[in-house]
C-alpha positions in Angstrom: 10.0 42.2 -21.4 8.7 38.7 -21.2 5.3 38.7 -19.2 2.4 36.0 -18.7 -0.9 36.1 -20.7 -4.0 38.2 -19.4 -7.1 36.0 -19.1 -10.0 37.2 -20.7 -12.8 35.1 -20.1 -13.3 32.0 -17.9 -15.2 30.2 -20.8 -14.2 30.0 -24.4 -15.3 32.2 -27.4 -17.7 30.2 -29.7 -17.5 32.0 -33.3 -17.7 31.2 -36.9 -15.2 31.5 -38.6 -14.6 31.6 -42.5 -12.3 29.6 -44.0 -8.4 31.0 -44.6 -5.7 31.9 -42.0 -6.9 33.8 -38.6 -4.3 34.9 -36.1 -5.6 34.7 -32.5 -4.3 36.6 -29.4 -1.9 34.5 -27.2 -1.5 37.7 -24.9 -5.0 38.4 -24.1 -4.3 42.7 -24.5 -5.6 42.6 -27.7 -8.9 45.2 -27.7 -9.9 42.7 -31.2 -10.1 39.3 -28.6 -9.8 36.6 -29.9 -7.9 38.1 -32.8 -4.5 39.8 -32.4 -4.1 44.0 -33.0 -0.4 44.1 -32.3 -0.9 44.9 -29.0 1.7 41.8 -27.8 4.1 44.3 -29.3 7.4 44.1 -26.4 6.0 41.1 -24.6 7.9 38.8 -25.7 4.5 36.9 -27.2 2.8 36.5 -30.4 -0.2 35.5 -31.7 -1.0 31.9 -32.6 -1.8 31.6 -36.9 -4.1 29.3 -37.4 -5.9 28.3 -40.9 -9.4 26.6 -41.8 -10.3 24.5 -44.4 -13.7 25.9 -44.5 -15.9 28.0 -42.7 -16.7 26.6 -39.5 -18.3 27.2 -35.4 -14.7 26.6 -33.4 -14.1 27.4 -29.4 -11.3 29.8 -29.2 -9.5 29.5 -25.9 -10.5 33.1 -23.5 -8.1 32.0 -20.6 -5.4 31.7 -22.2 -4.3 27.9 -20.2 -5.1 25.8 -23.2 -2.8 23.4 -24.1 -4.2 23.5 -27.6 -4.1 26.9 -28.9 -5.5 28.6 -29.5 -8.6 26.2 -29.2 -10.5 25.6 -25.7 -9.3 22.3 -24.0 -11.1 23.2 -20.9 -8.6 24.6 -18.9 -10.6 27.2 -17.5 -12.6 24.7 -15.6 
């Protein structure tokens, strides 16, 4: 079952984040937002793997309209 993604938030999550992969929820079900549980399990989504170079303060995209995933492009505005 294919299905759209839940918005979350209207503004973006602002975290640090250590450096390595990170896998952030495209579905916006996840009960771990901004990181994926599983949850997308049958939706015909998946998360979005990303990876740092170091540890760093990134805007993870709450709306789930970025064109940039799964950072914030200000879509939400």
């Amino acid at each position: 079952m294919n299905q759209e993604p839940k918005s979350v938030d209207n503004k973006p999550v602002v975290i640090e984040l250590d450096a390595g992969k990170h896998a952030w929820c495209s579905c916006g079900l996840s009960s771990k937002h901004p990181f994926c549980d599983g949850t997308h399990s049958g939706t015909g989504m998946s998360p979005t793997v990303f990876e740092l170079e170091e540890k760093k303060t990134v805007a993870l995209c709450a709306c789930k309209k970025t064109s940039g995933a799964p950072f914030c492009d200000g879509s939400h505005n």
